[in-house]
Structure formats: structure tokens, C-alpha cells
C-alpha positions in Angstrom: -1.5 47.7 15.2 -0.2 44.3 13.9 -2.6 41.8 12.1 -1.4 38.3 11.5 -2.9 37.1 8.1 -2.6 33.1 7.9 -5.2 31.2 5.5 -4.7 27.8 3.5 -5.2 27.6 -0.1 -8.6 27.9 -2.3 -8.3 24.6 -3.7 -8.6 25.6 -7.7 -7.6 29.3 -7.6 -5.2 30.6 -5.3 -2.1 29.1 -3.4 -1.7 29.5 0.5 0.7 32.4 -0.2 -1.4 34.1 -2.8 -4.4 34.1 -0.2 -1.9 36.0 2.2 -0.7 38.3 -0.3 -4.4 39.2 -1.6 -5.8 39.9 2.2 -2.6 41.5 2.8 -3.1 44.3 0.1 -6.5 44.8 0.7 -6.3 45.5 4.1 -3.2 48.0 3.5 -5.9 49.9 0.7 -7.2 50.8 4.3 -5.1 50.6 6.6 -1.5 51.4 5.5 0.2 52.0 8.8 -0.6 48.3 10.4 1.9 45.5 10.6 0.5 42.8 8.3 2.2 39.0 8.8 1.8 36.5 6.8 1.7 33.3 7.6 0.4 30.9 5.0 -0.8 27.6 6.0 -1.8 24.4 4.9 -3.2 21.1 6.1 -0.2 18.8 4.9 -2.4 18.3 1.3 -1.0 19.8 -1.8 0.5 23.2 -1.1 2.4 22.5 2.2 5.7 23.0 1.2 5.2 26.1 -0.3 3.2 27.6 2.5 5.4 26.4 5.7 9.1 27.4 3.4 6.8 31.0 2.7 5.7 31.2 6.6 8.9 30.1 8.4 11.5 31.6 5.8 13.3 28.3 4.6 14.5 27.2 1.6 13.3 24.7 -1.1 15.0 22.0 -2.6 14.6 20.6 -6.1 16.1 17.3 -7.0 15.1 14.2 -9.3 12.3 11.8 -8.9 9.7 9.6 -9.9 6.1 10.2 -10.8 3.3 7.7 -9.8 4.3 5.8 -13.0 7.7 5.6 -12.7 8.5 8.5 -14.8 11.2 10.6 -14.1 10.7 14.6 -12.9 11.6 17.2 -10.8 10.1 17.2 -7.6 10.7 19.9 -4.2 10.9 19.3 -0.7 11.6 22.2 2.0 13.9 22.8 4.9 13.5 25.1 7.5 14.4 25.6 11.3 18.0 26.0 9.7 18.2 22.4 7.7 17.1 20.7 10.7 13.8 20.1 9.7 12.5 18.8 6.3 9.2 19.2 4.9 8.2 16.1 2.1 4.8 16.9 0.2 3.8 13.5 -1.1 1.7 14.6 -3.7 4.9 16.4 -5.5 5.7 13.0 -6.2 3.0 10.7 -6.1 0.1 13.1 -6.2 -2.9 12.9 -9.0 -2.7 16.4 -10.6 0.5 14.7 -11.9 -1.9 12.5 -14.0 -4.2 12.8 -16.7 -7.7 11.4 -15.9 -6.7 8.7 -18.7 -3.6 7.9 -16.9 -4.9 7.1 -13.9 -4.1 3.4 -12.3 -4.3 2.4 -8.6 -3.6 -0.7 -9.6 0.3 0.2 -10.0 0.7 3.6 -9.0 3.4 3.9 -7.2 4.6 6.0 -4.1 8.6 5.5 -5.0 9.3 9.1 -5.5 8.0 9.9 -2.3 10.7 8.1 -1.3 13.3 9.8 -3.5 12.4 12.9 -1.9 13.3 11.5 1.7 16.2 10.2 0.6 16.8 13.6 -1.1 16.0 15.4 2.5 18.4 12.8 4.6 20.7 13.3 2.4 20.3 17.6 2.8 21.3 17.1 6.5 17.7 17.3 8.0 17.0 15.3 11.4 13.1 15.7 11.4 11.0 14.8 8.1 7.5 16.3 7.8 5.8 13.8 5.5 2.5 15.9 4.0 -0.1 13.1 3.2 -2.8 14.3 0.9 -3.6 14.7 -3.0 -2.5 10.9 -3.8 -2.8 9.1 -7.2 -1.7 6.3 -5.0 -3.1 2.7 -3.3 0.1 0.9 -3.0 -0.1 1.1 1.0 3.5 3.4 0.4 5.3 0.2 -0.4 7.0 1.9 -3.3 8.4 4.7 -0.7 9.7 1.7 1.6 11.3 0.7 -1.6 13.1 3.8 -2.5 14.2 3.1 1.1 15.9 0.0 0.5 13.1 -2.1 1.4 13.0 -5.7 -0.4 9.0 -7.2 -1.5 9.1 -10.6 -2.2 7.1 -13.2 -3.5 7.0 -17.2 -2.4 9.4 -17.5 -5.3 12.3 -14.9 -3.9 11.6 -12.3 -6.8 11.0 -8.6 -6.4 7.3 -7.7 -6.9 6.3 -5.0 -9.6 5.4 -2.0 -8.2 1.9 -0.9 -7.2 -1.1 -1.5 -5.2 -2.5 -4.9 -6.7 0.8 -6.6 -6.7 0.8 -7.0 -2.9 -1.5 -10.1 -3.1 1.7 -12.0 -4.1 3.7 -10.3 -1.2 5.0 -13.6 0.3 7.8 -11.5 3.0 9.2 -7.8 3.6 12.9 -7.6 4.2 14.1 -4.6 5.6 17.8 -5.6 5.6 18.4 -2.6 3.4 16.8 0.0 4.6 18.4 3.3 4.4 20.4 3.4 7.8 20.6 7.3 8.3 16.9 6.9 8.8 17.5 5.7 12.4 18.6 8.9 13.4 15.8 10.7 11.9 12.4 11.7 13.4 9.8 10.6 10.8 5.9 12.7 11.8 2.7 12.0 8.8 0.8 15.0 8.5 -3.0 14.3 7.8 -6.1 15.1 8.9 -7.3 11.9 7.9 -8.3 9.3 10.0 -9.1 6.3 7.5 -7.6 3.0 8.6 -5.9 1.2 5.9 -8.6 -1.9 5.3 -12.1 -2.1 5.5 -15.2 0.0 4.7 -13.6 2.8 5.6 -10.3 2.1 4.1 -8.0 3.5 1.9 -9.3 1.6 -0.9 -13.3 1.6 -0.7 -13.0 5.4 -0.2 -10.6 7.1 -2.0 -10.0 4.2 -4.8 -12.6 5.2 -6.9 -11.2 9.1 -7.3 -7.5 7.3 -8.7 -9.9 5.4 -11.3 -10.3 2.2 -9.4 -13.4 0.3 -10.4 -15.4 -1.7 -7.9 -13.8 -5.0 -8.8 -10.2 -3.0 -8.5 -11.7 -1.6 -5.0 -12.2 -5.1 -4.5 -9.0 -6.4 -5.0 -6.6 -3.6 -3.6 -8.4 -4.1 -0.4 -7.9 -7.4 -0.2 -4.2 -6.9 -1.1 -3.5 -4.5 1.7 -5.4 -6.6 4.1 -2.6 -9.1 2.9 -0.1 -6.3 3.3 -0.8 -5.4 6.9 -0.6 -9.3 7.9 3.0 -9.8 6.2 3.6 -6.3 7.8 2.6 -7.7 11.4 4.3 -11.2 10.9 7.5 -9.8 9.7 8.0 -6.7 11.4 5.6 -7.2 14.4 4.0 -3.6 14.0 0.3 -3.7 13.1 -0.8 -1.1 11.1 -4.3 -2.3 9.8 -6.9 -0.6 12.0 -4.8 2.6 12.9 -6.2 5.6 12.7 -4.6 7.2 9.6 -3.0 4.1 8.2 -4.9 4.9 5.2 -4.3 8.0 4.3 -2.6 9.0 0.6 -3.7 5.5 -0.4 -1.7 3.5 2.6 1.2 5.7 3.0 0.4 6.3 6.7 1.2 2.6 7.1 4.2 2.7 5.5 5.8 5.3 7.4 4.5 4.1 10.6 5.8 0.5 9.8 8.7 1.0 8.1 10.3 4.7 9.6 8.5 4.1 12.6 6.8 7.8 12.3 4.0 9.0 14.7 0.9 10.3 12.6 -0.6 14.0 13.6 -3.1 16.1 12.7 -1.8 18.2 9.6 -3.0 21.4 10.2 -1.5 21.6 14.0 1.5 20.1 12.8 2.4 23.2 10.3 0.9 25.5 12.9 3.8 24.2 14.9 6.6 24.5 12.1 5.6 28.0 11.0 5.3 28.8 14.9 1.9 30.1 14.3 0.4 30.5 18.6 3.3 32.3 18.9 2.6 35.2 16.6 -1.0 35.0 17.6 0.0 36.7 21.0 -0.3 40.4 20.8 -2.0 40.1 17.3 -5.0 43.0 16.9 -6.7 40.7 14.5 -6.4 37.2 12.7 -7.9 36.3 9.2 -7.7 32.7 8.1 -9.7 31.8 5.2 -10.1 28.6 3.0 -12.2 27.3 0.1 -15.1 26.4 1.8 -16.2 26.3 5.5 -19.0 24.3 6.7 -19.8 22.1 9.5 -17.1 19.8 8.1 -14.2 22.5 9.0 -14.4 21.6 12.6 -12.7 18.3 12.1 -9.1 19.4 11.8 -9.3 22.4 9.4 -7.9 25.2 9.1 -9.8 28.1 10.1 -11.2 26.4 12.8 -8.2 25.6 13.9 -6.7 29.1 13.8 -9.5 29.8 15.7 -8.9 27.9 18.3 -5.6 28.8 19.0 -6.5 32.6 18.5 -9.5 32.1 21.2 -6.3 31.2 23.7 -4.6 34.8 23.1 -8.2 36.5 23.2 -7.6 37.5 19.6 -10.9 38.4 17.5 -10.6 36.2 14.2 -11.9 36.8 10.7 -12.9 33.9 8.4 -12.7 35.1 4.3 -14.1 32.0 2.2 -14.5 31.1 -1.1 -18.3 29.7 0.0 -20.3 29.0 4.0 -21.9 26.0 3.8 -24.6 24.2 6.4 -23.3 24.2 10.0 -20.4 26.7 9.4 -21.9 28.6 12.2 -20.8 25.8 15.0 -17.3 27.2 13.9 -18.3 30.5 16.2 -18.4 28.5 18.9 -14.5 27.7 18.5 -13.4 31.1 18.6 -14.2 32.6 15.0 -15.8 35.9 15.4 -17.3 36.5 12.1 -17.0 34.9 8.6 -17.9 36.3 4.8 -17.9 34.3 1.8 -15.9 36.7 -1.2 -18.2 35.8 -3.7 -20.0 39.2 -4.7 -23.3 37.0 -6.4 -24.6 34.7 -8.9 -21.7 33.7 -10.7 -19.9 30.5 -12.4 -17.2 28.6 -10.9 -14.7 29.4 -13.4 -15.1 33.5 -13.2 -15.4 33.2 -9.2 -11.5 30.6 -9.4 -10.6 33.3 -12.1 -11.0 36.7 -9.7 -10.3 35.5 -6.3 -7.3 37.4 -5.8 -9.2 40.5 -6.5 -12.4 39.4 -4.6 -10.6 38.1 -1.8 -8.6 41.7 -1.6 -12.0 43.4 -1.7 -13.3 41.9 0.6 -10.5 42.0 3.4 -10.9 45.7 2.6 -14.5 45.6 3.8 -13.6 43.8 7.0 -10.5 46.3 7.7 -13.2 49.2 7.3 -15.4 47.6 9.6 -12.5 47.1 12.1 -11.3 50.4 12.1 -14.9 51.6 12.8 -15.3 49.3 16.0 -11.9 50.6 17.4 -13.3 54.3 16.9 -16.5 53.2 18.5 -14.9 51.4 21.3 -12.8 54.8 22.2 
């Protein structure tokens, strides 16, 4: 019997590959003969270069660059499919857990280390950049990665603009003479399951300014600035980026890559399914349990578990759902191919004791559902 174990991480407690490890032992308590994979996943948010280098056996890469303030540290990228493919999680360098709440300025955050760490993976050898866009501290519409890059903001005067979101209003032309040229040999793919464009409403700025400590009048004004940005963008590089789908994810970094490395923009968890391989080691699979943090009616647009179940419902493969908590309309998920779903939390309990024993809850209660399996074999002859 072989079971293929692939959830993402429970935001707050356990990693992608701490999930796997947890279900993995408690379904062995049970069942100590079966084939267990794991294949941690993620969703191209914080965690996705640990999960795909865990899942497809690669190697990670630590090398030098800046934080969302221009400080230096040490940030990882991952290579797998032998070098050939590079996997870039933006939040290692420009991501807000980097911050402290006091810290935080959308205003001139910057996404420069971001490009550090594709420099970093050009310069490894890798042909194909995975770029994970999620966890930002971030609204400078990735300017500062084009800058990394090579790329040249100027205002009417001729000088270089200071780094960061606000100073785009200045942004008088982009020049690209010089951009890194290794990056025209390499395939450049955002992974998000975010479909903000960059201006508007429903930008990157009136949504997720506020969380990176914008105020309304900073909202306001960093709006207005990459409105400014994607006109310069479309003037001096014909490619318009302001009402694209995804444009605005990690504060405007979509638009970046699209503009500047001409990348193509994907759904995050379907692009990791494809790096780790994950269909193919659904086929033959006795079982599949994904799990997450939370699913709710939500989880259907581009999430994880649904998304294992989907591709599990192709193979006829019965998948389990373990979650941290089911919220309303987690039920439309059975309709997508989930079979069942439990929440590990035993009962009334506080956040911090349920973050603190997840491994051991989530281990408990993959025990339960291995128990259950073995009975429903029995009973089915």
C-alpha cells in the first residue's frame, strides 16, 4: 500500500515539511508496512523553497542580500531538476516577517534583494526562475528588483530615484540599457494565487497597503504613484501592466517581472505541483492527505487542498483533508474531489496551545484516519 502525504504549511505552527513528517508518523503508529511519500507543498507564499527543494530533492542556496530596508542578510533560493530550475521566494528578501511592526514602511520598502537572489540564481547556472510572490513588506511595484537587475529610474532631472514605493511619482523614464543580459536566456514564471491588478480598488495598494503600515493618505499616494509607474512602464517599454490580472501581487512585483523579465504569471499552487511532479505520484496512490491551516469556502480559489483534490479526483484516488480549523462553505470542497476532511483541534482551546501542539495533534489525528482506512479495506474484502 503506498500513501502520498503532500499538505502546505499551518501558517503560525508548522512548516510544509513538518506537516508531512507529523502525518507521516502517525499514520506509520498504524500502519508500519505502507509506503508513505512526502511531498510538501506550498502556494508560492512563505515556505516555498523549503517545501519544493524537500519534495523534489534539490539543493538550497544561501548567498548575500538585502532586506526590505536595504540592510544586508542572508537570504536562500533553491535549485532543483538538476540546477536547471531555480526556485526565488520573495519574501526571503523582501518579505514582512523580516520586519518589526515598528519598522514597517511601504513608503520605501524596497524589493532589491529579490533581485539579488535572481542574480544569485542566474549566476548558479539555472535556465528557469520560479519567482514565489507572497508574504511582502513591499509596494514599490518590484522596481527595486528591476534595479538589482540593472534597471535605471530616473527623474526629469537625470538622477536615480531613492528606493521605494512613494518615490515613483517622480519617475520621469525607465532605462533598461543595463539590464542583466543572461536574463534573456532565462524563463522568468510568478507564482501566485493572487489576482489583484496593480492600480485601483482592488490594487496592490488599497488592499494589502494597510498590512505593511500604510495609512490611508500613504494608500492614497502609492496608488497614485504606480498608476504613474504603469504609464512610464507602457510609454517606455510598450508593455502594460496596470490592469493585469496579478500585476499586484507582493505589492507590484507581478508587474515587474512581467515588464521587465518578460515572465508569464501562474497559479502558485499548480505551478509547485508541477516542479515537485505531484499528478505523477498521485497515480497508483491508495490514499492522499493534504491539509492546511484553514479550509473554507475560500480554499476553492487556488488552494491547496482543493487543488490536490482535484488532481487526485483524475487518478480516482480517495483524498483526506487534516486542518488546523473548517470554516463556512468548506463542504463545496467535496464536490472537487476531497473525500472527507477533520479539523485536528481536539476542543476548546487557545490559539497559542493549539500553534504549540500541532505536530502532535496533527500525528493524532492522521492516526485516526489510517484506522479508519484500514477498517474500510477490511470491510470492502
Amino acid at each position: 500500500m503506498r500513501i502520498v502525504v503532500a499538505p502546505q504549511e499551518f501558517k503560525g505552527s508548522l512548516t510544509a515539511v513538518q506537516a508531512a513528517a507529523a502525518i507521516a508518523t502517525g499514520l506509520t503508529r498504524v500502519l508500519p508496512d505502507t509506503t508513505v511519500e512526502q511531498v510538501p507543498l506550498a502556494d508560492g507564499g512563505p515556505g516555498t523553497v523549503a517545501a519544493v527543494v524537500a519534495a523534489a530533492g534539490g539543493e538550497l542556496r544561501t548567498v548575500a542580500c538585502r532586506d526590505p530596508l536595504g540592510r544586508p542578510i542572508a537570504g536562500a533560493f533553491g535549485l532543483v531538476d538538476g540546477g536547471r530550475t531555480a526556485v526565488v521566494e520573495m519574501a526571503a528578501a523582501a518579505g514582512l516577517t523580516l520586519l518589526r511592526p515598528e519598522e514597517r514602511d511601504a513608503r520605501r520598502a524596497s524589493t532589491e534583494g529579490v533581485g539579488d537572489l535572481i542574480r544569485a540564481a542566474v549566476g548558479a547556472g539555472a535556465r528557469r526562475i520560479v519567482v514565489g510572490l507572497g508574504g511582502s513588506a513591499t509596494n514599490d511595484g518590484g522596481s527595486g528588483m528591476a534595479r538589482a537587475l540593472g534597471v535605471r529610474f530616473l527623474d526629469a532631472h537625470g538622477h536615480e530615484l531613492p528606493p521605494g514605493g512613494a518615490a515613483l511619482l517622480h519617475l520621469a523614464r525607465v532605462d533598461i540599457a543595463g539590464l542583466d543580459p543572461r536574463l534573456r536566456d532565462v524563463e522568468v514564471i510568478g507564482a501566485t494565487d493572487v489576482r489583484n491588478p496593480l492600480c485601483g480598488p482592488e490594487g496592490a495598494s488599497a488592499v494589502y497597503g494597510p498590512q505593511k503600515g500604510a495609512t490611508p493618505a500613504e494608500v492614497a499616494e502609492l496608488d497614485a504613484a504606480l498608476r504613474h509607474y504603469a504609464d512610464v512602464l507602457r510609454r517606455d517599454l510598450g508593455v502594460d501592466v496596470a490592469e493585469q490580472p496579478g500585476a499586484g501581487a507582493a505589492g507590484g512585483l507581478g508587474a515587474a517581472l512581467v515588464a521587465f523579465l518578460g515572465a508569464r504569471l501562474r497559479s502558485g499552487f499548480e505551478l509547485v505541483a508541477e516542479v515537485v511532479h505531484l499528478e505523477p505520484r498521485l497515480v497508483g496512490a491508495d490514499l492522499v492527505i493534504t491539509g492546511e491551516g484553514r479550509l473554507d469556502g475560500q480554499s476553492l480559489f487556488g488552494k491547496t487542498t482543493v487543488g490536490v483534490a482535484r488532481l487526485a479526483r483524475r487518478h480516482a484516488v480517495p483524498v483526506v483533508a487534516l486542518c488546523g480549523g473548517l470554516g463556512d462553505g468548506w463542504e463545496q470542497a467535496l464536490a472537487e474531489g476531497l473525500t472527507a476532511a477533520w479539523s485536528i483541534a481536539p476542543g476548546p482551546a487557545t490559539l497559542a496551545d493549539l500553534e504549540a501542539g500541532a505536530a502532535a495533534l496533527l500525528a493524532s489525528t492522521a492516526t485516526q484516519v489510517a484506522r479508519l482506512f484500514i477498517a474500510a479495506r477490511r470491510s470492502a474484502g
